[in-house]
mmCIF file of the N, C-alpha and C atoms, coordinates in Angstrom:
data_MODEL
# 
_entry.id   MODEL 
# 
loop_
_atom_site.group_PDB 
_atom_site.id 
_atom_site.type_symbol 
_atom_site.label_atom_id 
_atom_site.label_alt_id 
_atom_site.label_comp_id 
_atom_site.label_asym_id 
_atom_site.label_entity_id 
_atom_site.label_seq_id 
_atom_site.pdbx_PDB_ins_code 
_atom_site.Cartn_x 
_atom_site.Cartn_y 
_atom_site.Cartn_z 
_atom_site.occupancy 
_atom_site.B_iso_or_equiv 
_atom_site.pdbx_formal_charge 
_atom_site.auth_seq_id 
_atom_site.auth_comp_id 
_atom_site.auth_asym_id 
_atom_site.auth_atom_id 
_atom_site.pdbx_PDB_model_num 
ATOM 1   N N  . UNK A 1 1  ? 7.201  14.655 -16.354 1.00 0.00 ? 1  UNK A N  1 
ATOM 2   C CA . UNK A 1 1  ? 8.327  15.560 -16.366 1.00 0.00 ? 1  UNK A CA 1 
ATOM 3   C C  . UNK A 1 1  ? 9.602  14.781 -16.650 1.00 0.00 ? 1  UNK A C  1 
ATOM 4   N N  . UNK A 1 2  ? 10.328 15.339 -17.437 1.00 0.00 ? 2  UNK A N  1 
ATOM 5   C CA . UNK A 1 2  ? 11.627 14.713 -17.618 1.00 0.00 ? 2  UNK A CA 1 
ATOM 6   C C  . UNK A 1 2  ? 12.720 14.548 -16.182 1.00 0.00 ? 2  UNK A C  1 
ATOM 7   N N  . UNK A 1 3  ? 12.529 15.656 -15.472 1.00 0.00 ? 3  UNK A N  1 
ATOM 8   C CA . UNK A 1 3  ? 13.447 15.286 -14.128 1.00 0.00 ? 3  UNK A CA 1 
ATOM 9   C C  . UNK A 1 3  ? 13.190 14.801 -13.147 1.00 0.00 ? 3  UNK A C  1 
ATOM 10  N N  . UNK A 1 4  ? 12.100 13.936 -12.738 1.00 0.00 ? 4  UNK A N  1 
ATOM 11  C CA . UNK A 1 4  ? 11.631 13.173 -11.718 1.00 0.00 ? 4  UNK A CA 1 
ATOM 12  C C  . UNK A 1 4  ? 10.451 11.945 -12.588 1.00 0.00 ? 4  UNK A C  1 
ATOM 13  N N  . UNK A 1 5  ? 10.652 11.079 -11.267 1.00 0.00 ? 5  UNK A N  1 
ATOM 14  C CA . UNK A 1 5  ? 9.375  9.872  -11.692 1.00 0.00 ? 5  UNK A CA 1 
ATOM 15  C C  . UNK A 1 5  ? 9.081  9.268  -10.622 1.00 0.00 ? 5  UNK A C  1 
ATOM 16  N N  . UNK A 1 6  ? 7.516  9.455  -10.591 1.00 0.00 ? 6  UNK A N  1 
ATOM 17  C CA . UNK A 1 6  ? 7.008  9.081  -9.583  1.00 0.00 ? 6  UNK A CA 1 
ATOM 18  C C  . UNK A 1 6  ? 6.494  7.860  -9.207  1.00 0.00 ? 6  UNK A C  1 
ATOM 19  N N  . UNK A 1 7  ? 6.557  6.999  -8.410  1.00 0.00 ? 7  UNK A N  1 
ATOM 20  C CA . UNK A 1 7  ? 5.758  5.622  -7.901  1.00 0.00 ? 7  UNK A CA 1 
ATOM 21  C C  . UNK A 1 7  ? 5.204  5.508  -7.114  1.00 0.00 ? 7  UNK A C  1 
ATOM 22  N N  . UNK A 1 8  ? 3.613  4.846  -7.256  1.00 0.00 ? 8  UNK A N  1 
ATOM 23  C CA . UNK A 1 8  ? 3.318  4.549  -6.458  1.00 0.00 ? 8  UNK A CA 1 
ATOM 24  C C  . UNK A 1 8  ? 2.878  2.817  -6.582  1.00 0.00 ? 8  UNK A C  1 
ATOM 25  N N  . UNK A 1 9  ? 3.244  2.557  -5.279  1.00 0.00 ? 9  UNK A N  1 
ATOM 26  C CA . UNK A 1 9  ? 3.866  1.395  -5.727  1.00 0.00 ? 9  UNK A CA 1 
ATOM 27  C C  . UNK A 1 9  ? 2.449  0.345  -4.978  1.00 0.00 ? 9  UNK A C  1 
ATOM 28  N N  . UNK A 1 10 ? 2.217  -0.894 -4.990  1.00 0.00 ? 10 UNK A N  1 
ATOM 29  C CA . UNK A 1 10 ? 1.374  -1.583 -4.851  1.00 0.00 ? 10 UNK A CA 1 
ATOM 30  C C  . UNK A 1 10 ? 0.724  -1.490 -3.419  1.00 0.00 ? 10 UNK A C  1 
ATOM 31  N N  . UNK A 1 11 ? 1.501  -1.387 -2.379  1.00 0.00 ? 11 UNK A N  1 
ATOM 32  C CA . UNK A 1 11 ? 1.337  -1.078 -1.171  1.00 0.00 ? 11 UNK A CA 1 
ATOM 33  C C  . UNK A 1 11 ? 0.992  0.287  -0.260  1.00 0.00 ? 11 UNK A C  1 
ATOM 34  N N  . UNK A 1 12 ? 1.065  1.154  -1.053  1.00 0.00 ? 12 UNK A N  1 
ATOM 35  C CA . UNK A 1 12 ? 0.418  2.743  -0.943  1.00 0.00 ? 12 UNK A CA 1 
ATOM 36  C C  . UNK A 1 12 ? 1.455  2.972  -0.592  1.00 0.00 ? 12 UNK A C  1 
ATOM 37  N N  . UNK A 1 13 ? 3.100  3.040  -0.359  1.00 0.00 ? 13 UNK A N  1 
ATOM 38  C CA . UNK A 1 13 ? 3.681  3.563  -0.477  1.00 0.00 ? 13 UNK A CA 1 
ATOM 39  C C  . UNK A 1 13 ? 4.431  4.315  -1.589  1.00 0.00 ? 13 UNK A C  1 
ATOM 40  N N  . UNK A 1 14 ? 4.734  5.838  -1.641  1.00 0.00 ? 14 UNK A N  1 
ATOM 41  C CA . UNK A 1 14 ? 5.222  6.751  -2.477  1.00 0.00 ? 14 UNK A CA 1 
ATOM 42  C C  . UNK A 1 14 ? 6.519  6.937  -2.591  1.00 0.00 ? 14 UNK A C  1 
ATOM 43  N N  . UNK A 1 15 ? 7.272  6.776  -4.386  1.00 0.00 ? 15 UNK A N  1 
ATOM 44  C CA . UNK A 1 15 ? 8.458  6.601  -4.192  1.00 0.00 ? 15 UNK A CA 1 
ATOM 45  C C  . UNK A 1 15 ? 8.881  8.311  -5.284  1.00 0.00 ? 15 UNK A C  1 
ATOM 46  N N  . UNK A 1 16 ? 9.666  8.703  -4.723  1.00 0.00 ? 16 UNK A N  1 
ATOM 47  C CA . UNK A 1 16 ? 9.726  10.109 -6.402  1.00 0.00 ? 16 UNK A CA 1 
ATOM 48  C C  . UNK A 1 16 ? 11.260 10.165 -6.285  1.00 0.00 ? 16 UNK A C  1 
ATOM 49  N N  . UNK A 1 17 ? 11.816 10.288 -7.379  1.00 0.00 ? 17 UNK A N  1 
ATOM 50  C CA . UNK A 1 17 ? 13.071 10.310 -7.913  1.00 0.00 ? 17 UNK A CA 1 
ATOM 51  C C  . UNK A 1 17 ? 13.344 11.127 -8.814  1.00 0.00 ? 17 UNK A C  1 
ATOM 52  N N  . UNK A 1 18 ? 14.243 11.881 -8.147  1.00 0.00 ? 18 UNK A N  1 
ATOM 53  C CA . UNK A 1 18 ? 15.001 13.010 -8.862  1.00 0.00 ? 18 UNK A CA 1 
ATOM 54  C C  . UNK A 1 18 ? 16.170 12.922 -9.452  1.00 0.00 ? 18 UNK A C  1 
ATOM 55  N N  . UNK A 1 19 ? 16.148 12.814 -11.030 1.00 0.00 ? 19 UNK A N  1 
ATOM 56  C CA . UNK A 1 19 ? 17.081 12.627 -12.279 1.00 0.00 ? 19 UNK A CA 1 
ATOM 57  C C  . UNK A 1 19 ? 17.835 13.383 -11.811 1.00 0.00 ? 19 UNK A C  1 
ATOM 58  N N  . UNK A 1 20 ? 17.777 14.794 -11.568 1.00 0.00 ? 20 UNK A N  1 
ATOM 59  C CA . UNK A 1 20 ? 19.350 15.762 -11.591 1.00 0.00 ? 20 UNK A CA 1 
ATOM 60  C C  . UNK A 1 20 ? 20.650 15.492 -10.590 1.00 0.00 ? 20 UNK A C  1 
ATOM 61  N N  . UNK A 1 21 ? 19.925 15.216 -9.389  1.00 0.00 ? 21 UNK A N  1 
ATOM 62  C CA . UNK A 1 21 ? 20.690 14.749 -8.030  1.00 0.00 ? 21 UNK A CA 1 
ATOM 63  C C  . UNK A 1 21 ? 20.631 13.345 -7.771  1.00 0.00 ? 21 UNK A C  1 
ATOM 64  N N  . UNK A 1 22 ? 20.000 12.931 -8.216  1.00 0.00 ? 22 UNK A N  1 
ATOM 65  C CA . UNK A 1 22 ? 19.888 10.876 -7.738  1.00 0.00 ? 22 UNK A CA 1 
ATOM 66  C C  . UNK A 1 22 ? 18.793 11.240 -6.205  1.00 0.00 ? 22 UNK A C  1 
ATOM 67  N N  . UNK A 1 23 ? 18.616 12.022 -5.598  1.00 0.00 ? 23 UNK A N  1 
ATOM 68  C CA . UNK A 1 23 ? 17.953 12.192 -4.526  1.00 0.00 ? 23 UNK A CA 1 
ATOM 69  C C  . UNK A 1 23 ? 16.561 11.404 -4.542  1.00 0.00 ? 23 UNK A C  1 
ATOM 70  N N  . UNK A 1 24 ? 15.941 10.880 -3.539  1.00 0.00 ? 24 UNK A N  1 
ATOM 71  C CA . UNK A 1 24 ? 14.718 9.748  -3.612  1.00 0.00 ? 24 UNK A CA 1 
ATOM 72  C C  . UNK A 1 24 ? 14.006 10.167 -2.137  1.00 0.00 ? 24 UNK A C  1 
ATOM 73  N N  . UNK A 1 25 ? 12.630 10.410 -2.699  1.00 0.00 ? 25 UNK A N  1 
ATOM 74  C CA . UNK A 1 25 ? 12.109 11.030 -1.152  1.00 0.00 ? 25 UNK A CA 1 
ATOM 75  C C  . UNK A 1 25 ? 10.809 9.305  -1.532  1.00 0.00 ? 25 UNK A C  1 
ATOM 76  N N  . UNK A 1 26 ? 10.656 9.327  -0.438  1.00 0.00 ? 26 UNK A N  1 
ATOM 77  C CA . UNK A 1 26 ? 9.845  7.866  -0.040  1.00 0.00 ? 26 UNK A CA 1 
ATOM 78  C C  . UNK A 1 26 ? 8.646  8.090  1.033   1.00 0.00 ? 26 UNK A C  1 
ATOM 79  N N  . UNK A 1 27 ? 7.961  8.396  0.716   1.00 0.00 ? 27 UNK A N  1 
ATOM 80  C CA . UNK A 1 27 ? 6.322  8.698  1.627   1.00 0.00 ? 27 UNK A CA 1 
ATOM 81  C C  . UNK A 1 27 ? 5.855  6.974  2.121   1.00 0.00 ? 27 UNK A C  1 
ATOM 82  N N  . UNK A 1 28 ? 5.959  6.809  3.476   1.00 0.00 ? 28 UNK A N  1 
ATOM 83  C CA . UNK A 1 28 ? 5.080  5.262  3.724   1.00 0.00 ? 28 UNK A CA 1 
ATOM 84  C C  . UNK A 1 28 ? 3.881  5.892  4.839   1.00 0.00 ? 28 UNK A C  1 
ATOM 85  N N  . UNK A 1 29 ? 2.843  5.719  4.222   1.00 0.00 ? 29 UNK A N  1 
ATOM 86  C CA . UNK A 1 29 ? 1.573  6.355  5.169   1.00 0.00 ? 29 UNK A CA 1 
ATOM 87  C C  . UNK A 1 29 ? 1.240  5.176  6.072   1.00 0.00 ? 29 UNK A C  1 
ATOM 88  N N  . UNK A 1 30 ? 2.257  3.757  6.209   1.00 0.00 ? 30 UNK A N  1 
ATOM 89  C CA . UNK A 1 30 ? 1.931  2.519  7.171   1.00 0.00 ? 30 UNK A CA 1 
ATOM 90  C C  . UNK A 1 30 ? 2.594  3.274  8.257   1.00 0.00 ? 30 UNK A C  1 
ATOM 91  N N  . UNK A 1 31 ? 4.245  3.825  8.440   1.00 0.00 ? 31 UNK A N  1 
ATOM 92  C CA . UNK A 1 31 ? 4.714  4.061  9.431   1.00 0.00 ? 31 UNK A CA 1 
ATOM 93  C C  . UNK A 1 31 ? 4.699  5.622  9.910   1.00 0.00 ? 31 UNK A C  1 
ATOM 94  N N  . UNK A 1 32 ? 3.702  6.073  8.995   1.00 0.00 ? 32 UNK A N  1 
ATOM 95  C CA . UNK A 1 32 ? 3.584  7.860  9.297   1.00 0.00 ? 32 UNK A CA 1 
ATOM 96  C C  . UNK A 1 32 ? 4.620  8.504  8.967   1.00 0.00 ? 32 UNK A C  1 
ATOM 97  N N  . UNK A 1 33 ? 6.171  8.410  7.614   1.00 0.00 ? 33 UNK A N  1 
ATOM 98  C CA . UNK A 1 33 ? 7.005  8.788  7.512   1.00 0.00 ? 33 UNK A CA 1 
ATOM 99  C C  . UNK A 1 33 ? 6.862  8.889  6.325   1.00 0.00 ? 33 UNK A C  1 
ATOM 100 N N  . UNK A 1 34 ? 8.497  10.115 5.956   1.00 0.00 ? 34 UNK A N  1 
ATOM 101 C CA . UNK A 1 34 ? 8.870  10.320 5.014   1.00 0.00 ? 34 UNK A CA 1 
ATOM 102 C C  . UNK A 1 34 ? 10.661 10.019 5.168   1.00 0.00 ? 34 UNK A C  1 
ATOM 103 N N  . UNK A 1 35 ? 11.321 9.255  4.322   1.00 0.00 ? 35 UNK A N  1 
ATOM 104 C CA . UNK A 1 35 ? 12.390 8.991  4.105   1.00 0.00 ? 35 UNK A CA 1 
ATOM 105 C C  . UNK A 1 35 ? 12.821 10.500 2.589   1.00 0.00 ? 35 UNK A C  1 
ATOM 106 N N  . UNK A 1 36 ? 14.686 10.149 2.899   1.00 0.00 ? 36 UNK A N  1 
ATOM 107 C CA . UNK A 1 36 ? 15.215 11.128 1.892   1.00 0.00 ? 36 UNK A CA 1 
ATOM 108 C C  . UNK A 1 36 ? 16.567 10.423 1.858   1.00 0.00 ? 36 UNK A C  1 
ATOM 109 N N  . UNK A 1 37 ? 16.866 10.046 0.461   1.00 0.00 ? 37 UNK A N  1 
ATOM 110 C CA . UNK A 1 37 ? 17.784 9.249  0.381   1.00 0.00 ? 37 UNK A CA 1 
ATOM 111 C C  . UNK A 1 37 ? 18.867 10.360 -0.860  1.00 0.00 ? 37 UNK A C  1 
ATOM 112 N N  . UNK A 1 38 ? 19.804 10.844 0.150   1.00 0.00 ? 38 UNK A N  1 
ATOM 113 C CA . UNK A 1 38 ? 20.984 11.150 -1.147  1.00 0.00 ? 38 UNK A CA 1 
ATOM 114 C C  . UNK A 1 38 ? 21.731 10.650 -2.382  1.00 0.00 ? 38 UNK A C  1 
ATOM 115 N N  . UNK A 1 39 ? 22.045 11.757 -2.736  1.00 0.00 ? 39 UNK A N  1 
ATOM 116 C CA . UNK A 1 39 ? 23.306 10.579 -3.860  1.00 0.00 ? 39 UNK A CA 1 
ATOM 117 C C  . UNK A 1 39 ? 24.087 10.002 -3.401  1.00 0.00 ? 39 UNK A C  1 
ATOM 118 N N  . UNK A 1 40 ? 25.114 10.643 -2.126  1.00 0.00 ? 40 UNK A N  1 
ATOM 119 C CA . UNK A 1 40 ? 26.075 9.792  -1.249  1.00 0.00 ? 40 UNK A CA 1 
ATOM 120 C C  . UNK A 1 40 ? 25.519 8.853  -0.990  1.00 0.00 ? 40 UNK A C  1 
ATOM 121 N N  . UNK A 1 41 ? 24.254 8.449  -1.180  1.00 0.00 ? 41 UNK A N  1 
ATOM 122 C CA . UNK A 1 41 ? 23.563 7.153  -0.098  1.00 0.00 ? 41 UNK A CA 1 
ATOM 123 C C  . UNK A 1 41 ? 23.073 7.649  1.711   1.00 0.00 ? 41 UNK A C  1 
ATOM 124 N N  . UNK A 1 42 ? 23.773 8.740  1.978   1.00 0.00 ? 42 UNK A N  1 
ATOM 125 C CA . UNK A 1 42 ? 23.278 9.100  3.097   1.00 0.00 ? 42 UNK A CA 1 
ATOM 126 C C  . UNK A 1 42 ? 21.591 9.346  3.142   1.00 0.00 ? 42 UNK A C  1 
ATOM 127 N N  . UNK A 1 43 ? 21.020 8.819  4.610   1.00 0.00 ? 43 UNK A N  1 
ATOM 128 C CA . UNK A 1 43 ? 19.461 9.718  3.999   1.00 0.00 ? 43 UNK A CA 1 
ATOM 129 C C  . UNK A 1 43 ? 19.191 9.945  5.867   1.00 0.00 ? 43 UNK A C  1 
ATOM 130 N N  . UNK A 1 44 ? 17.670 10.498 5.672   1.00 0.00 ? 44 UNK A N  1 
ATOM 131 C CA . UNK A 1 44 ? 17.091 10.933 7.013   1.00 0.00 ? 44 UNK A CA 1 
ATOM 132 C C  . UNK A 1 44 ? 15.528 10.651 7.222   1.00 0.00 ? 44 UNK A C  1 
ATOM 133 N N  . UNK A 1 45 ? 15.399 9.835  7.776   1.00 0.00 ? 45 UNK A N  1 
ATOM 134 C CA . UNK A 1 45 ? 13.738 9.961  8.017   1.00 0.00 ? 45 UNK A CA 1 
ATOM 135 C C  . UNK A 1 45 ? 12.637 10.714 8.886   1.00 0.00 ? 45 UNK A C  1 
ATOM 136 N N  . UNK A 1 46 ? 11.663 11.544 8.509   1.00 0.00 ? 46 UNK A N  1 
ATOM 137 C CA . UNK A 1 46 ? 11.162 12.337 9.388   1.00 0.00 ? 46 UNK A CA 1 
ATOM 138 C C  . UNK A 1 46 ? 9.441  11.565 9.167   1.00 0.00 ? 46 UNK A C  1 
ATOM 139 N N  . UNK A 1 47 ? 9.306  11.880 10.854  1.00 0.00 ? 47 UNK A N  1 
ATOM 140 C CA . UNK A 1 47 ? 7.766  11.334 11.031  1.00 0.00 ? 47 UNK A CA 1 
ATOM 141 C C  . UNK A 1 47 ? 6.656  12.374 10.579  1.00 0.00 ? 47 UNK A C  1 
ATOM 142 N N  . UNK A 1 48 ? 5.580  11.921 9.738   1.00 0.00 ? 48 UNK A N  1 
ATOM 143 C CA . UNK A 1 48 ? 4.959  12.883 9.221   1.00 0.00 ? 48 UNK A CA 1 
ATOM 144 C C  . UNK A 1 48 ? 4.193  14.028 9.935   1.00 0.00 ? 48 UNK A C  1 
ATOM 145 N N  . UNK A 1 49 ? 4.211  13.661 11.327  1.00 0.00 ? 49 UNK A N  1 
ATOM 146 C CA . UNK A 1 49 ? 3.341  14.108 12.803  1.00 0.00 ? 49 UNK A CA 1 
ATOM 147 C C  . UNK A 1 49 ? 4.398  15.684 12.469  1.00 0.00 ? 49 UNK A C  1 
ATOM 148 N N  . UNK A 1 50 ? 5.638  15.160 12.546  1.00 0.00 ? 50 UNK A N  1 
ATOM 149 C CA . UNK A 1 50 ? 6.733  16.217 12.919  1.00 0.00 ? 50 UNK A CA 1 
ATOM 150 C C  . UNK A 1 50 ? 6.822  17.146 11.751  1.00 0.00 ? 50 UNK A C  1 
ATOM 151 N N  . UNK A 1 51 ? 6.913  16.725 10.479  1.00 0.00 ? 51 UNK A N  1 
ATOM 152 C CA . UNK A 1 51 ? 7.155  17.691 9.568   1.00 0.00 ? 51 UNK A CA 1 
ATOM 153 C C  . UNK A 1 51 ? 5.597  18.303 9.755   1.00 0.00 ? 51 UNK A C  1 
ATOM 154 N N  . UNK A 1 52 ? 3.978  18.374 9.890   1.00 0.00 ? 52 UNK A N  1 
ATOM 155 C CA . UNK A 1 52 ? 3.430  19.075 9.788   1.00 0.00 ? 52 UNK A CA 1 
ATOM 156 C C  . UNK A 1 52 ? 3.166  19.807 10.749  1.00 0.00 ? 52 UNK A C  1 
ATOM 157 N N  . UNK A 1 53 ? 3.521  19.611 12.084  1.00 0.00 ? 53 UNK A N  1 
ATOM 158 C CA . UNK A 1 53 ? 4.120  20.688 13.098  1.00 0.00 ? 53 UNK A CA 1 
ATOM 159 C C  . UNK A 1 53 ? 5.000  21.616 12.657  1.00 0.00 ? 53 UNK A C  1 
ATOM 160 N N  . UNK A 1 54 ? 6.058  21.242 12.355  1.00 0.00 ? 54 UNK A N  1 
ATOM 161 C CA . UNK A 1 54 ? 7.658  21.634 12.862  1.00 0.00 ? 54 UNK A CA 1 
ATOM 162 C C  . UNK A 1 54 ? 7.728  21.942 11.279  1.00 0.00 ? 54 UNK A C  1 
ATOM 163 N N  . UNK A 1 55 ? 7.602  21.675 9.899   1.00 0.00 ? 55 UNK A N  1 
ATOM 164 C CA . UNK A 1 55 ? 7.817  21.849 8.837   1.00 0.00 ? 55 UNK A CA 1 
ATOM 165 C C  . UNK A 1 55 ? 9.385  21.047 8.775   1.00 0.00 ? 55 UNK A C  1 
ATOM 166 N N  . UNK A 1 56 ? 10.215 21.017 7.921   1.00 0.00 ? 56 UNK A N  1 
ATOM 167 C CA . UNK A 1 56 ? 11.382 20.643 7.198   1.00 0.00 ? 56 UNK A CA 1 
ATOM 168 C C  . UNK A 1 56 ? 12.469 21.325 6.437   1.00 0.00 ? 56 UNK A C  1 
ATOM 169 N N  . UNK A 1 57 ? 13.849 21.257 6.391   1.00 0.00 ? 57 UNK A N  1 
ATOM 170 C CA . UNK A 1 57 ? 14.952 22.129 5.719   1.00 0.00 ? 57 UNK A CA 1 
ATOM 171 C C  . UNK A 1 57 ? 14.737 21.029 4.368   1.00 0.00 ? 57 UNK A C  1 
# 
């Protein structure tokens, strides 16, 4: 797809990047998380336990 690109990178962690916003979501299945990194640079990490309970905004 032209608006994202995905990595997976040597270590089984998942990197995907979104062209329109600069936004970067980061899957590491070592620490059971998902990271979300803004364009501001601000980001938030949620444990994967929690988003498949609780789901995500």
């Amino acid at each position: 797809m032209r608006s994202v690109i995905a990595l997976h990178l040597s270590n089984g962690i998942m990197q995907i990047n979104l062209f329109e916003d600069h936004t970067k979501v980061i899957l590491c299945h070592l620490i059971g998380a998902a990271a979300c990194i803004y364009r501001e640079r601000s980001f938030i990490t949620y444990k994967l336990s929690v988003i498949e309970t609780y789901g995500c905004c």
